[in-house]
C-alpha positions in Angstrom: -5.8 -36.9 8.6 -6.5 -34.5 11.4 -8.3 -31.2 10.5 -5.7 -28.9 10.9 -3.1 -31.2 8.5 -6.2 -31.0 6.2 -6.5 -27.2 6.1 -2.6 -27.0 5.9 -2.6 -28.9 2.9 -5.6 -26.8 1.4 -3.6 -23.3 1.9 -0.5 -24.9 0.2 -2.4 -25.9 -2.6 -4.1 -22.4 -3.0 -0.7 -20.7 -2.5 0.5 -22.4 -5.4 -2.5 -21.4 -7.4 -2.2 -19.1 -10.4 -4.9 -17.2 -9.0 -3.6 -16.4 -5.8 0.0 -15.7 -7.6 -1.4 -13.4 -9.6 -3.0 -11.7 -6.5 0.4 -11.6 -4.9 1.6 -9.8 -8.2 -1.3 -7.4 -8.6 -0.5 -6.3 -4.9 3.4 -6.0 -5.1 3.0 -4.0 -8.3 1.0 -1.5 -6.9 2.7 -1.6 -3.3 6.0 -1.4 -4.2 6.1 1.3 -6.7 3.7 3.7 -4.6 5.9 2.9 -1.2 9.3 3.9 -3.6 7.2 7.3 -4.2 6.4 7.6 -0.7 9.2 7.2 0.7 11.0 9.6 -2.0 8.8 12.4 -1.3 9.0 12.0 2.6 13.2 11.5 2.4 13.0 15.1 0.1 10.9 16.5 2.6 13.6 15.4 5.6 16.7 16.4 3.0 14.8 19.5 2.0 14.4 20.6 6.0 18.1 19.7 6.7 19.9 21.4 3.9 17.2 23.6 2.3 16.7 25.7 5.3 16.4 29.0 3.4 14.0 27.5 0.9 12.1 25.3 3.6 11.5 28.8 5.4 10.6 31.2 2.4 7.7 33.0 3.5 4.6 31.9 1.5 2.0 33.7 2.9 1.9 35.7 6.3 3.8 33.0 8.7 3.3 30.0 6.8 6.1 28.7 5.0 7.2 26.1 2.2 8.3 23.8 5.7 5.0 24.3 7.3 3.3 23.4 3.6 5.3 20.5 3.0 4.8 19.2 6.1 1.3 19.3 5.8 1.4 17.8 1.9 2.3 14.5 4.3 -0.7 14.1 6.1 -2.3 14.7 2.6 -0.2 12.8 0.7 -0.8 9.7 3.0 -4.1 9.7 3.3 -4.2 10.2 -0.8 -2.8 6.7 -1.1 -5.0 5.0 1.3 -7.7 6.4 -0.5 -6.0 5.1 -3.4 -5.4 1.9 -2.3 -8.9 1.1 -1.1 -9.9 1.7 -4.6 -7.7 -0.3 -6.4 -7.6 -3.4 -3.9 -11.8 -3.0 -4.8 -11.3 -2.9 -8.4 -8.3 -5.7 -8.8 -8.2 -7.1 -5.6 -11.0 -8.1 -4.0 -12.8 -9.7 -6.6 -10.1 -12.5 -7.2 -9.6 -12.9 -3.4 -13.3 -13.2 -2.5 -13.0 -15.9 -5.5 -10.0 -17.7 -4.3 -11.6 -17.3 -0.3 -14.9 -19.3 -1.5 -12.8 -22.2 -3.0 -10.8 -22.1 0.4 -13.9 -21.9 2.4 -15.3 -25.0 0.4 -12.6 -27.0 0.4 -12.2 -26.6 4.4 -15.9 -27.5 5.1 
């Protein structure tokens, strides 16, 4: 058996690991849900600016307006779930793929 047909058979016996399907789950239930929000909030945002032009340009505070506001709530918005992300893929994440890596890493020596 050459060492690439050994590795091959080593990742399809970790993909079909409980552990790493549980990884696979962990990660879709958090991506999946906060990319549905996302992309909610960003499509209001577009909706908002095409059909809610007299709210998008009420008057807020000298020239900035509920456009220039909401705009801005997307930079913040997106960095907000990177920052989120990092800490949940620390927290539920990392910990069983650093685990399921070392078994990998041992098997392939």
């Amino acid at each position: 058996m050459t060492a690439s047909q050994h590795d091959s058979s080593v990742y399809e016996e970790i993909q079909t690991d409980e552990r790493f399907q549980e990884l696979k789950r962990r990660f879709r239930a958090w991506a999946f849900p906060m990319t549905a929000a996302f992309l909610a909030w960003y499509l209001l945002y577009v909706v908002l600016s095409a059909w809610g032009r007299d709210f998008m340009g009420t008057k807020v505070f000298g020239n900035i307006n509920v456009a220039l506001i909401f705009g801005l709530l997307q930079f913040v918005s997106t960095f907000g779930i990177a920052w989120a992300y990092s800490r949940f893929a620390e927290k539920k994440l990392d910990p069983l793929a650093d685990e399921i890596r070392h078994e990998v890493e041992g098997k392939t020596e």
